[in-house]
Biopython code that builds the backbone (N, CA, C, O; Angstrom):
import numpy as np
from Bio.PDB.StructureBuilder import StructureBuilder

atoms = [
    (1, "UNK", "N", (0.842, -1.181, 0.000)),
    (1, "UNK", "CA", (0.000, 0.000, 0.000)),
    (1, "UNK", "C", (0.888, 1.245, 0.000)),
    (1, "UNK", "O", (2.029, 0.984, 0.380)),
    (2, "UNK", "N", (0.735, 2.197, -0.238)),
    (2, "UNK", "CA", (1.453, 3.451, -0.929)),
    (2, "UNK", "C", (1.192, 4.772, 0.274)),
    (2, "UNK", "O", (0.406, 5.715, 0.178)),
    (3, "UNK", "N", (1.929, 4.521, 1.139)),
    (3, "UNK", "CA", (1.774, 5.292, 2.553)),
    (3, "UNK", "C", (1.098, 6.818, 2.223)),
    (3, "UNK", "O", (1.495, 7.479, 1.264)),
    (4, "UNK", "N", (0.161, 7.235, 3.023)),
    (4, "UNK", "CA", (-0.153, 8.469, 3.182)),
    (4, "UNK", "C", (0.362, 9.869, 2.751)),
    (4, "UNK", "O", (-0.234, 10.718, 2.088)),
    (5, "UNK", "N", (1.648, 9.913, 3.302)),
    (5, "UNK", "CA", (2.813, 11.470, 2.747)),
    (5, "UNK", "C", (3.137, 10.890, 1.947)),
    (5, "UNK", "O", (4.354, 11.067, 2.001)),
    (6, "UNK", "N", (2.820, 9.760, 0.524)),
    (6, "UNK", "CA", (3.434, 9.665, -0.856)),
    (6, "UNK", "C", (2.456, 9.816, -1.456)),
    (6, "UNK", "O", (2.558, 9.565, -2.657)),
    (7, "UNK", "N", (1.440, 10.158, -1.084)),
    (7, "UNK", "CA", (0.150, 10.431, -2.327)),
    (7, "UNK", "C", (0.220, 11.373, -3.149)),
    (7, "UNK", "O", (0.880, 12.367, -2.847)),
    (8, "UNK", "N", (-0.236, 11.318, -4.004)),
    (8, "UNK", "CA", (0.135, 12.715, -4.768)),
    (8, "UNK", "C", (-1.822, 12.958, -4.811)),
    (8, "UNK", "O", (-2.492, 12.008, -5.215)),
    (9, "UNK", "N", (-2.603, 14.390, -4.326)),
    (9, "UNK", "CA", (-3.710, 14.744, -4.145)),
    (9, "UNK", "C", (-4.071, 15.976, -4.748)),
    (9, "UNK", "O", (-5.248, 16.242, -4.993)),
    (10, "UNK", "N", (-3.198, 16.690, -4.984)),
    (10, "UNK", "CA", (-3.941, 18.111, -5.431)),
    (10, "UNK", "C", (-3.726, 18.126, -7.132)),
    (10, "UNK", "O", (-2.717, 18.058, -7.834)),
    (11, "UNK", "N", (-5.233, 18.253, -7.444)),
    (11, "UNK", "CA", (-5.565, 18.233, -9.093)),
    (11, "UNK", "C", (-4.607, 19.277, -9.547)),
    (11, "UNK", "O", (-4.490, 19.244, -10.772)),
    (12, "UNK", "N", (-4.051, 19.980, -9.106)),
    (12, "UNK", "CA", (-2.624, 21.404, -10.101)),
    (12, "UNK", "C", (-1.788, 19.750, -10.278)),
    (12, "UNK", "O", (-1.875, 18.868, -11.132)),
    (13, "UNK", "N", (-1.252, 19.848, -9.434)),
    (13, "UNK", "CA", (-0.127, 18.572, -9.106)),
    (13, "UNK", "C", (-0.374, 17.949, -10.236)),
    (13, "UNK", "O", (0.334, 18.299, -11.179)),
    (14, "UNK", "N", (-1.224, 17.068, -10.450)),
    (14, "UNK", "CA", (-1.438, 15.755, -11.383)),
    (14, "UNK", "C", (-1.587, 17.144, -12.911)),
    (14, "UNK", "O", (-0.764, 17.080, -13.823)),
    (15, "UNK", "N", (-2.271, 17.824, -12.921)),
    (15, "UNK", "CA", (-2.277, 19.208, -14.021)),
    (15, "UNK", "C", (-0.819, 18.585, -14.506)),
    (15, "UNK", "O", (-0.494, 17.820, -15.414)),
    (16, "UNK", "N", (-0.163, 19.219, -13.553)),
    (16, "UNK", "CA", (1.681, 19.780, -13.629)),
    (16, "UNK", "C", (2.480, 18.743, -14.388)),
    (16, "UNK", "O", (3.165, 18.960, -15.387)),
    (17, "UNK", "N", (2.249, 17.296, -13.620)),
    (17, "UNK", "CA", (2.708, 16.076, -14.315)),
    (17, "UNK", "C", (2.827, 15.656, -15.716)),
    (17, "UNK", "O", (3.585, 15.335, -16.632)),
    (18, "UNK", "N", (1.604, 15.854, -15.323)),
    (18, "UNK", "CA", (0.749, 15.166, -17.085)),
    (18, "UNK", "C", (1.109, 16.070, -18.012)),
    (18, "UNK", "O", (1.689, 15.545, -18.962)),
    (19, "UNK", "N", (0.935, 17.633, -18.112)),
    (19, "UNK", "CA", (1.206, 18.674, -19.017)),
    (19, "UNK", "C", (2.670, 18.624, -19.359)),
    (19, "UNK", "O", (2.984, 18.298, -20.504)),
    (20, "UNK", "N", (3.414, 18.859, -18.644)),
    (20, "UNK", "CA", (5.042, 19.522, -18.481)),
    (20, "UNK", "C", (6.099, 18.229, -18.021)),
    (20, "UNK", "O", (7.269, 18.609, -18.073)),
    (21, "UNK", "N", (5.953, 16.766, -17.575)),
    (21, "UNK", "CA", (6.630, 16.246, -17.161)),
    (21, "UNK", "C", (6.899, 15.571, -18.151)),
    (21, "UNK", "O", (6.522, 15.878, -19.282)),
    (22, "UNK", "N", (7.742, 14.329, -17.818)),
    (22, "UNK", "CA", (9.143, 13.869, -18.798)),
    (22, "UNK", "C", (8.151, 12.088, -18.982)),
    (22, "UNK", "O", (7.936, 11.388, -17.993)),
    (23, "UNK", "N", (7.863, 11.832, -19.895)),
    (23, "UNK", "CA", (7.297, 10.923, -19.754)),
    (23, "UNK", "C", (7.931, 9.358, -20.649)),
    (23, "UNK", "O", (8.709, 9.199, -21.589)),
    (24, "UNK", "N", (7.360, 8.685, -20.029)),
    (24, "UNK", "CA", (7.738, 7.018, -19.517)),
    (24, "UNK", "C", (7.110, 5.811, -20.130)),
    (24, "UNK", "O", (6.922, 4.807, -19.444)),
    (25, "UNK", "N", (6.727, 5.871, -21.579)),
    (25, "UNK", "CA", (5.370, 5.038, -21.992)),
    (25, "UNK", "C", (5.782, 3.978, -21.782)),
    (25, "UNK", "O", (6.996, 3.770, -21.761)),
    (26, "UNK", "N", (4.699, 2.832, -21.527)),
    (26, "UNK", "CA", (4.983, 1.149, -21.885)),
    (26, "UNK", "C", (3.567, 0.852, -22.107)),
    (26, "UNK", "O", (2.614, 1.627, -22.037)),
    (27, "UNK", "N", (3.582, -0.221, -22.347)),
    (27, "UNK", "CA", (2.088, -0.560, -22.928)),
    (27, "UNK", "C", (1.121, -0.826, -21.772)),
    (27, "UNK", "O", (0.078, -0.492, -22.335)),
    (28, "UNK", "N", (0.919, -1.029, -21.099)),
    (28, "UNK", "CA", (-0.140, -0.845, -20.100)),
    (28, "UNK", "C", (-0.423, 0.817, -19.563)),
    (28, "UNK", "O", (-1.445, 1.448, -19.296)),
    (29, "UNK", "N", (0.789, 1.086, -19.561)),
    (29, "UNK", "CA", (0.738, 2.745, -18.631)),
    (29, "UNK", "C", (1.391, 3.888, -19.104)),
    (29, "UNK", "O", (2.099, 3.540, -20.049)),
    (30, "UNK", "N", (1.463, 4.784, -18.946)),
    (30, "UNK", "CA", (2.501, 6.259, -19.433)),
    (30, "UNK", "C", (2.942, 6.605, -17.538)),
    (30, "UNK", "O", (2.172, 6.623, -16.577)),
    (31, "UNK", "N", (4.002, 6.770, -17.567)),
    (31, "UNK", "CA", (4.512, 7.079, -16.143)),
    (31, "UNK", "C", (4.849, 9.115, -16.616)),
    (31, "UNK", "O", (5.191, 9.258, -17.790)),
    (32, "UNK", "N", (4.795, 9.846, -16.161)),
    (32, "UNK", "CA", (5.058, 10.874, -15.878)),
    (32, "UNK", "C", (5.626, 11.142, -14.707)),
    (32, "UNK", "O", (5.096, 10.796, -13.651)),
    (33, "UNK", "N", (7.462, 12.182, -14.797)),
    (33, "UNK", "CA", (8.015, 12.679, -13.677)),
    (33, "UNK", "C", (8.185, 13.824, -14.027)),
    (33, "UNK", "O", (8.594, 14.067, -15.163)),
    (34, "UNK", "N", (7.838, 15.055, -12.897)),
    (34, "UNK", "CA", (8.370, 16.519, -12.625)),
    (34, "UNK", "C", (9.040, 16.585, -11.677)),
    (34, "UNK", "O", (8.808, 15.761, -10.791)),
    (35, "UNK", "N", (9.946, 17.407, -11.507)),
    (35, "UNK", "CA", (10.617, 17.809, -10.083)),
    (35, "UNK", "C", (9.595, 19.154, -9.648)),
    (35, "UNK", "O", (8.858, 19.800, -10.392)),
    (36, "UNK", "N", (9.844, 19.330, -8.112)),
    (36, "UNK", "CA", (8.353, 20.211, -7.588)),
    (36, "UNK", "C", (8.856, 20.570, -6.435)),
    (36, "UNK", "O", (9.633, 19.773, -5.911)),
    (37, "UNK", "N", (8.603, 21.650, -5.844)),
    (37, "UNK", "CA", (8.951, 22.144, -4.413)),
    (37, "UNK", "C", (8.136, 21.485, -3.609)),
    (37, "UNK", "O", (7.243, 22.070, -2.997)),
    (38, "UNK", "N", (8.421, 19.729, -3.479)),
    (38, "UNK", "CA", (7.527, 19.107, -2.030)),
    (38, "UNK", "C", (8.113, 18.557, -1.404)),
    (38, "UNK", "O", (9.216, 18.397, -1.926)),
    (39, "UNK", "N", (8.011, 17.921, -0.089)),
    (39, "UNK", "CA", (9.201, 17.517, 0.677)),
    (39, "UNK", "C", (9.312, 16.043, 0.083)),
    (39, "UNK", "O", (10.513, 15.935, -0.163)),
    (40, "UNK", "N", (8.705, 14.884, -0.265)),
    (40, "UNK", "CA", (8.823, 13.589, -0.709)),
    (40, "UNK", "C", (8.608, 13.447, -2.093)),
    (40, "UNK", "O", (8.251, 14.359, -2.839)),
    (41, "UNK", "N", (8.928, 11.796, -2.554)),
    (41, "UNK", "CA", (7.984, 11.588, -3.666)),
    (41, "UNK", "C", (7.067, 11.718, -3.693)),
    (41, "UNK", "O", (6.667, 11.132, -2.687)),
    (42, "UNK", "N", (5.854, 12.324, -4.418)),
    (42, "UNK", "CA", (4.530, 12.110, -3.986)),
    (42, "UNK", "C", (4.338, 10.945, -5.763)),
    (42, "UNK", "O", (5.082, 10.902, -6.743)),
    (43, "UNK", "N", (3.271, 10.333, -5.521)),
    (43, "UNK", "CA", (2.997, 9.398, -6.741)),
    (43, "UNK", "C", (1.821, 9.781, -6.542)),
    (43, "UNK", "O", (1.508, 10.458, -5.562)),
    (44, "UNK", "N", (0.816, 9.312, -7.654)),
    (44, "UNK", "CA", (-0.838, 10.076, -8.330)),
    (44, "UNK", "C", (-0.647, 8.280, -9.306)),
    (44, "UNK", "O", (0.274, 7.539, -9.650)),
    (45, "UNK", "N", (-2.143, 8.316, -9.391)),
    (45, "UNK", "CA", (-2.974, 6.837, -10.365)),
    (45, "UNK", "C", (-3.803, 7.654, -11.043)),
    (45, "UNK", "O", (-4.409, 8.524, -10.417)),
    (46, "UNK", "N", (-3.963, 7.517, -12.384)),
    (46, "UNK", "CA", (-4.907, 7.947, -12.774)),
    (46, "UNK", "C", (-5.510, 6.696, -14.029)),
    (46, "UNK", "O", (-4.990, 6.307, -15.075)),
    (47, "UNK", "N", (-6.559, 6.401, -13.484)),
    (47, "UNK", "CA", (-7.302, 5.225, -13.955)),
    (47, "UNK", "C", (-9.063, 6.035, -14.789)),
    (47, "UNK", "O", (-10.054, 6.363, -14.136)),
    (48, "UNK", "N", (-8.950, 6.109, -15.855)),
    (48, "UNK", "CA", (-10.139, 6.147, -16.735)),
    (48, "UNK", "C", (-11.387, 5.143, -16.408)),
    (48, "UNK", "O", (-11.347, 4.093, -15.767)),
    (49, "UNK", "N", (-12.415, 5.720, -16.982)),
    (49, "UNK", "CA", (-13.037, 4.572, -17.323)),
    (49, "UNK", "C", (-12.905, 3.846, -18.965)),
    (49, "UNK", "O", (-13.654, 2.946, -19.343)),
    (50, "UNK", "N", (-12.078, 4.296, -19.596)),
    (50, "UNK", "CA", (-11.705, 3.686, -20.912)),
    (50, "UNK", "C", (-11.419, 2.018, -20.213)),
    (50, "UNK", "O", (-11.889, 0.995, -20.709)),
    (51, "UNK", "N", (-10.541, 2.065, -18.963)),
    (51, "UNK", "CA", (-9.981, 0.816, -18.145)),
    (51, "UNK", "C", (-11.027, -0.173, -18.340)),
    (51, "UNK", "O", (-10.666, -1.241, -18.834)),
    (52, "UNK", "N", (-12.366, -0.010, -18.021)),
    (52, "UNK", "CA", (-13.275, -0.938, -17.602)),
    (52, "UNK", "C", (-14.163, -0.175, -16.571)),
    (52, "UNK", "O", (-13.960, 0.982, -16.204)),
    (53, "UNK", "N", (-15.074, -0.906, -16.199)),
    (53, "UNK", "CA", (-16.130, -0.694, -15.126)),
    (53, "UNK", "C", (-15.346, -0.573, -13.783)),
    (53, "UNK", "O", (-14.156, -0.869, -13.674)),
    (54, "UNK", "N", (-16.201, -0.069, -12.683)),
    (54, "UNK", "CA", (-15.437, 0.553, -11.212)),
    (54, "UNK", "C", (-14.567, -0.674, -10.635)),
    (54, "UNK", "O", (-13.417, -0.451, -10.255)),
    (55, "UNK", "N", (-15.073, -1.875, -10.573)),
    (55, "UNK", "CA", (-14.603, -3.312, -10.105)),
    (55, "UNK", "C", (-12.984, -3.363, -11.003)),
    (55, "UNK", "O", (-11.900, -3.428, -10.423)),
    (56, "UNK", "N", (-13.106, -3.332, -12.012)),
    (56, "UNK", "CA", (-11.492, -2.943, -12.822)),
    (56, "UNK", "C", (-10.595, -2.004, -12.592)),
    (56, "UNK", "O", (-9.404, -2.096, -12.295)),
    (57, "UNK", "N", (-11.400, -0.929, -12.786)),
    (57, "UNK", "CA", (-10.277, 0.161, -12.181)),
    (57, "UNK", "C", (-9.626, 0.484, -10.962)),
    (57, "UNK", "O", (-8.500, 0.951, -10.785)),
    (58, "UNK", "N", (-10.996, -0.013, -9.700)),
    (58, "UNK", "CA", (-9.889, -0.021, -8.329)),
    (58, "UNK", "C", (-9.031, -0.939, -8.487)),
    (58, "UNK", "O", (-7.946, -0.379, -8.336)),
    (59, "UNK", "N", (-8.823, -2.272, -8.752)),
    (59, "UNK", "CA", (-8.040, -3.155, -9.072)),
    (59, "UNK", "C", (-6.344, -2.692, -9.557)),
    (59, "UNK", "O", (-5.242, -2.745, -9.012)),
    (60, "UNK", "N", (-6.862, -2.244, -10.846)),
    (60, "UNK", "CA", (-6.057, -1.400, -11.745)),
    (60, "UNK", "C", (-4.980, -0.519, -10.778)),
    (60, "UNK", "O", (-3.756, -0.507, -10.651)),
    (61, "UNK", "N", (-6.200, 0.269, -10.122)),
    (61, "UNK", "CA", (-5.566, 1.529, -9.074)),
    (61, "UNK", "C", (-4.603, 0.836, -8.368)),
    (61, "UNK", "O", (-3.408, 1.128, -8.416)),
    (62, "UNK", "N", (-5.276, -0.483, -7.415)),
    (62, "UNK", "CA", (-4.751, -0.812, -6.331)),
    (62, "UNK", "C", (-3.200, -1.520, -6.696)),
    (62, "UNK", "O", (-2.357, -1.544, -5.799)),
    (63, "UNK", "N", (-2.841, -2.159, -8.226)),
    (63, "UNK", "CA", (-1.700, -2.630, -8.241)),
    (63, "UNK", "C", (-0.870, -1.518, -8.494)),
    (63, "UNK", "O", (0.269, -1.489, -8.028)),
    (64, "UNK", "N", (-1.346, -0.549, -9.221)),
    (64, "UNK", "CA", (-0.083, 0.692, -10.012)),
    (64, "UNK", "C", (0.132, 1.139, -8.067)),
    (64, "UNK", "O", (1.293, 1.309, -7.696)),
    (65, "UNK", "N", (-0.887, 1.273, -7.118)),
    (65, "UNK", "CA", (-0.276, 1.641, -6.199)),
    (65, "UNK", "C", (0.677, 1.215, -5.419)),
    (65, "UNK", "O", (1.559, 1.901, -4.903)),
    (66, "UNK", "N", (0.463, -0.243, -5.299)),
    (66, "UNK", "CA", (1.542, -1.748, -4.412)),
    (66, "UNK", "C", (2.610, -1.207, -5.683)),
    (66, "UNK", "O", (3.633, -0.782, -5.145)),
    (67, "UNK", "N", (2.676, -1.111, -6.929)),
    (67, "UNK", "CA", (3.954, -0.915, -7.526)),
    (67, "UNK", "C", (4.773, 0.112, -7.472)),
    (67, "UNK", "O", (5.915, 0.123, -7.932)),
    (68, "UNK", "N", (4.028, 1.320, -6.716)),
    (68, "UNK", "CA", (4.770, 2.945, -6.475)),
    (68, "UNK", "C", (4.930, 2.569, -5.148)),
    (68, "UNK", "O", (6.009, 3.106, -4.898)),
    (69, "UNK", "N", (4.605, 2.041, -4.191)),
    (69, "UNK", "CA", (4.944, 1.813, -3.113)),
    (69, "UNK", "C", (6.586, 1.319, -2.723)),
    (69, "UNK", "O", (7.451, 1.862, -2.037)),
    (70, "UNK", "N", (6.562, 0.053, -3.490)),
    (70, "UNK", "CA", (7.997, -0.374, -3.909)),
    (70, "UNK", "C", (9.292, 0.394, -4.577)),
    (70, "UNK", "O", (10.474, 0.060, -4.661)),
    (71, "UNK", "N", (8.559, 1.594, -5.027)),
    (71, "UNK", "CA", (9.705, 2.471, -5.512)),
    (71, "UNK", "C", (9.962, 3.506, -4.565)),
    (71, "UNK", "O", (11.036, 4.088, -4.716)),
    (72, "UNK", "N", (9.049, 3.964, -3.394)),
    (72, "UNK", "CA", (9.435, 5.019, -2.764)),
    (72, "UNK", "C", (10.636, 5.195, -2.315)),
    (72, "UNK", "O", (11.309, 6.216, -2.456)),
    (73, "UNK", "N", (11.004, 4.012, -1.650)),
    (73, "UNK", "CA", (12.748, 4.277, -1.331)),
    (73, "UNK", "C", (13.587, 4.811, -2.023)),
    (73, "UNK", "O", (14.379, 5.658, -1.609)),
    (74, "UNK", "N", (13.496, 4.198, -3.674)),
    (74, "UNK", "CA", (14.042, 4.968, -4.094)),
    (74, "UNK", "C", (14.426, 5.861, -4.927)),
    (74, "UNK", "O", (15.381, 6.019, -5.687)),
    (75, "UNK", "N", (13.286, 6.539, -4.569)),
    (75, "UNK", "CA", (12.768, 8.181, -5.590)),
    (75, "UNK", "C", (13.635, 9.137, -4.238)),
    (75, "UNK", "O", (13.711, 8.996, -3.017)),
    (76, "UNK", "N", (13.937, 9.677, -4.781)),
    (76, "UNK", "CA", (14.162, 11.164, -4.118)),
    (76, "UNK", "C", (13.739, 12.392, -3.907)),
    (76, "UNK", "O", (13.407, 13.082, -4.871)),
    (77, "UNK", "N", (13.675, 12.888, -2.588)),
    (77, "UNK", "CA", (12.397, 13.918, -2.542)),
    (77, "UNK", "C", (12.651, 14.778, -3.439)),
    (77, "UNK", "O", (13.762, 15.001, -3.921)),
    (78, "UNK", "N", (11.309, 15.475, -3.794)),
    (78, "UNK", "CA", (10.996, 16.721, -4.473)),
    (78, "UNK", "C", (10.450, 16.196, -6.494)),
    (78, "UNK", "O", (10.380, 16.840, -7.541)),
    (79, "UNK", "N", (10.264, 15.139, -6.215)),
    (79, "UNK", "CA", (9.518, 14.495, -7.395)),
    (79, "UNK", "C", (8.060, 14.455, -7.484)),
    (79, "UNK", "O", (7.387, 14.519, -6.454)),
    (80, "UNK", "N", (7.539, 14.356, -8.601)),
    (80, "UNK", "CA", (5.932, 13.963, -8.715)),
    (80, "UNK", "C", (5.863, 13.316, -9.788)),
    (80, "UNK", "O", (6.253, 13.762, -10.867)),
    (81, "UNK", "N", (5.174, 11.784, -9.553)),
    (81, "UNK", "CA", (5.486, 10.726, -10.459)),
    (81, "UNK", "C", (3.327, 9.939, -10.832)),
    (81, "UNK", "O", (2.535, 9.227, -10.215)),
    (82, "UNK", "N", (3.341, 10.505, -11.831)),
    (82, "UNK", "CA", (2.245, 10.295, -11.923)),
    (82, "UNK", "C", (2.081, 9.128, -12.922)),
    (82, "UNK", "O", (2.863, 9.192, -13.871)),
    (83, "UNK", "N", (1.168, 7.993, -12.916)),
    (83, "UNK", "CA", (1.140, 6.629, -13.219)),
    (83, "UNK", "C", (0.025, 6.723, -14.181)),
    (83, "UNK", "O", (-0.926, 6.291, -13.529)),
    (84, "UNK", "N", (-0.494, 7.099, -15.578)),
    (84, "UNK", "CA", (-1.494, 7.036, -15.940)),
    (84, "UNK", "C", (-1.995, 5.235, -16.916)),
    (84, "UNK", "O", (-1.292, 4.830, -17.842)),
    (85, "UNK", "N", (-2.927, 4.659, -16.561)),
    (85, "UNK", "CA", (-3.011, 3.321, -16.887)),
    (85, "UNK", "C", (-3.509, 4.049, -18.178)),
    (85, "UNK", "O", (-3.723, 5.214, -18.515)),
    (86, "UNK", "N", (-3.601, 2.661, -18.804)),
    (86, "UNK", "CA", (-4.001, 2.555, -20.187)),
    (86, "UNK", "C", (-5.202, 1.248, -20.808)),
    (86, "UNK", "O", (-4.634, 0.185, -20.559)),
    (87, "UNK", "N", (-5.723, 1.130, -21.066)),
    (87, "UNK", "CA", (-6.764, 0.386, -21.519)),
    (87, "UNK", "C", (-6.380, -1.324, -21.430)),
    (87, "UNK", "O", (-7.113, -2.142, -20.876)),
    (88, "UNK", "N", (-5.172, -1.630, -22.049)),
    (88, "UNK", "CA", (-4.216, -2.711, -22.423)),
    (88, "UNK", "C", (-3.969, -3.059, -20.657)),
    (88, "UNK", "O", (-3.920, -4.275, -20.472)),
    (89, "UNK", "N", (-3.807, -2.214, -19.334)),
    (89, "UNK", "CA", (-3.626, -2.646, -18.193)),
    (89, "UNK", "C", (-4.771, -3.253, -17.481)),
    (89, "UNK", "O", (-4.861, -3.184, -16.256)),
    (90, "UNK", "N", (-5.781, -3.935, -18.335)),
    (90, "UNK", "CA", (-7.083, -4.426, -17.275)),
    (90, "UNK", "C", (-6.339, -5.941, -17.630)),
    (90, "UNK", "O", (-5.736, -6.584, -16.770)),
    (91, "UNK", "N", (-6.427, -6.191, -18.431)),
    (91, "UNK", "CA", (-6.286, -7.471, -19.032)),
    (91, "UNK", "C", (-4.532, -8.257, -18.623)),
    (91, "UNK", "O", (-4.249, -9.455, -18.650)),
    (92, "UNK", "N", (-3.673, -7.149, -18.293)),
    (92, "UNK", "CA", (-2.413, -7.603, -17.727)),
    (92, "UNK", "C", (-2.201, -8.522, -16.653)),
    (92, "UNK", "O", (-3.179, -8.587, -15.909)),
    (93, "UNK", "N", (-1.431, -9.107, -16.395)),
    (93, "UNK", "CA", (-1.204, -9.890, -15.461)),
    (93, "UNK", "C", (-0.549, -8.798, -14.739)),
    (93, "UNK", "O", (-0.082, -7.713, -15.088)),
    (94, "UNK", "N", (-0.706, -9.691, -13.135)),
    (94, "UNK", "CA", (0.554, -9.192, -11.853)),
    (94, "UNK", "C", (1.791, -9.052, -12.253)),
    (94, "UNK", "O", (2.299, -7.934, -12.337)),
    (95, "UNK", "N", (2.638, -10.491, -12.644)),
    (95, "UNK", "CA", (3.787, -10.130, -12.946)),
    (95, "UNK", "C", (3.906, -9.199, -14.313)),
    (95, "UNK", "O", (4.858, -8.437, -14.475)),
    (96, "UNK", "N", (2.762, -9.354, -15.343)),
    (96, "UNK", "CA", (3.221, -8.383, -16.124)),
    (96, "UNK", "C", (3.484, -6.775, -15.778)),
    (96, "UNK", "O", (4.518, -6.116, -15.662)),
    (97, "UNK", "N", (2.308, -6.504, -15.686)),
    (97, "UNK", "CA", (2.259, -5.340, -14.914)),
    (97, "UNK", "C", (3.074, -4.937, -13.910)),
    (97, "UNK", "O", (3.141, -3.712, -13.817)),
    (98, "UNK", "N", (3.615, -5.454, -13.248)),
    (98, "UNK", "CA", (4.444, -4.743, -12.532)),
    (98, "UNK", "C", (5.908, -5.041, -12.684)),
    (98, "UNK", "O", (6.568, -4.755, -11.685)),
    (99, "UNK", "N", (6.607, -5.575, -13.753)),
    (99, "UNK", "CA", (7.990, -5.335, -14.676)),
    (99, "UNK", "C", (7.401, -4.118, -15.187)),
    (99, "UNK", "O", (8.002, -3.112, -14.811)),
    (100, "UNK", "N", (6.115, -3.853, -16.148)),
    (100, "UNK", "CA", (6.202, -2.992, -17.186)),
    (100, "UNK", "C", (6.083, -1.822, -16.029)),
    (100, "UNK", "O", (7.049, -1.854, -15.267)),
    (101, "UNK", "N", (5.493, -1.197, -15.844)),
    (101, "UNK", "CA", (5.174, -0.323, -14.839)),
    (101, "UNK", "C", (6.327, -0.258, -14.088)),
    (101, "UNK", "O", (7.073, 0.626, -14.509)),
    (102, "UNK", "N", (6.818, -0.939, -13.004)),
    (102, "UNK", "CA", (7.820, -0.632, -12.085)),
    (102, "UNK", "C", (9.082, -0.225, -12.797)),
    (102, "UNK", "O", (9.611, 0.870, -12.607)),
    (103, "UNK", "N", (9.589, -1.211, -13.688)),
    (103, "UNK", "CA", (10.436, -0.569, -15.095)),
    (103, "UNK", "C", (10.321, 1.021, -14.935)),
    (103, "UNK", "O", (11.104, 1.650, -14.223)),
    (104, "UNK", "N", (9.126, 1.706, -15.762)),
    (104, "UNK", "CA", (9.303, 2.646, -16.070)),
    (104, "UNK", "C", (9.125, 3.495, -14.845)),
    (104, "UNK", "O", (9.439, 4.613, -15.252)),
    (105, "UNK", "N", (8.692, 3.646, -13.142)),
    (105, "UNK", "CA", (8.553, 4.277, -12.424)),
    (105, "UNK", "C", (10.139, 4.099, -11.975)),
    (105, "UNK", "O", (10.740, 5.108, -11.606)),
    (106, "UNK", "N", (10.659, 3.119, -11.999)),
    (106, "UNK", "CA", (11.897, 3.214, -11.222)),
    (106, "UNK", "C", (13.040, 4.019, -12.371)),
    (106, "UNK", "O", (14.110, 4.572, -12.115)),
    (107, "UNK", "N", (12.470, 3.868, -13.451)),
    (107, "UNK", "CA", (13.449, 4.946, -14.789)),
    (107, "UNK", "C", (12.966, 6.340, -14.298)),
    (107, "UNK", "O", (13.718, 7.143, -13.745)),
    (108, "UNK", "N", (11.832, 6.529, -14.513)),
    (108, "UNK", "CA", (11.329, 7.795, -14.071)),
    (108, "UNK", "C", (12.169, 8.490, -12.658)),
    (108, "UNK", "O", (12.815, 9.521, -12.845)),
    (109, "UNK", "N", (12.134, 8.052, -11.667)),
    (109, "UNK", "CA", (12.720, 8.950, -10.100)),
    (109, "UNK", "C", (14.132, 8.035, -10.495)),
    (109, "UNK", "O", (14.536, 8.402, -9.391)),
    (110, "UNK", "N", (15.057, 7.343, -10.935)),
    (110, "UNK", "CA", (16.220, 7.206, -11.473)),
    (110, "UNK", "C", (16.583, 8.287, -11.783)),
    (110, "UNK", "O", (17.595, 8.706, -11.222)),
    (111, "UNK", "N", (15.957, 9.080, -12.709)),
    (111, "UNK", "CA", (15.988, 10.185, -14.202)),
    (111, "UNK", "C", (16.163, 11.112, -13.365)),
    (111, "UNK", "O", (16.263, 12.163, -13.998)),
    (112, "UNK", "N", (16.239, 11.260, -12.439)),
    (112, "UNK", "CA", (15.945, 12.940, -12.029)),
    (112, "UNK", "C", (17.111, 13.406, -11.742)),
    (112, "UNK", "O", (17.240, 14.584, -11.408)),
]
sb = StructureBuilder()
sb.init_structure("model")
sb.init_model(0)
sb.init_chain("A")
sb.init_seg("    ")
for serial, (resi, resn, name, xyz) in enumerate(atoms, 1):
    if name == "N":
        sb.init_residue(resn, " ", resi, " ")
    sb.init_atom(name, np.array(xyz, "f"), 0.0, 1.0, " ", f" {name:<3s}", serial, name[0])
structure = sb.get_structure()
């Protein structure tokens, strides 16, 4: 689970990511990183309903989160790493999904 002070919550924030950050595609997800005046990593999910129905997407949510969780150590503060799924991530497996994904989150706060 993806502790409390790593959330990423304020809609500018996820704005900021998505618009202006350095991005990370793989086929399930697009990872987006900015650097930001905050004290931690913060990480953001952003799950569509393109994904599937609500039962899919928390799902969806809940692994991209167990997979940013695993990277917090080692991101370095003052990042914002936003995880956007992609249609192709309902149908992924565990282990897939989280090579492809963790791959590119751990390139992403690597990168900075």
């Amino acid at each position: 689970m993806l502790p409390r002070a790593h959330r990423l919550t304020r809609a500018d924030d996820f704005r900021l990511a998505v618009r202006r950050g350095r991005r990370f595609p793989t086929a399930s997800a697009v990872c987006y990183r900015i650097a930001a005046d905050v004290d931690g990593p913060l990480f953001g999910v952003i799950v569509s309903k393109q994904v599937g129905n609500a039962v899919v997407r928390n799902r969806v949510r809940r692994r991209i989160q167990a997979i940013c969780a695993e990277s917090v150590r080692d991101a370095a503060p003052g990042q914002l790493v936003v995880v956007r799924a992609l249609p192709g991530s309902r149908e992924a497996e565990w282990d897939t999904l989280r090579a492809e994904i963790g791959g590119a989150v751990r390139q992403a706060v690597v990168a900075a």
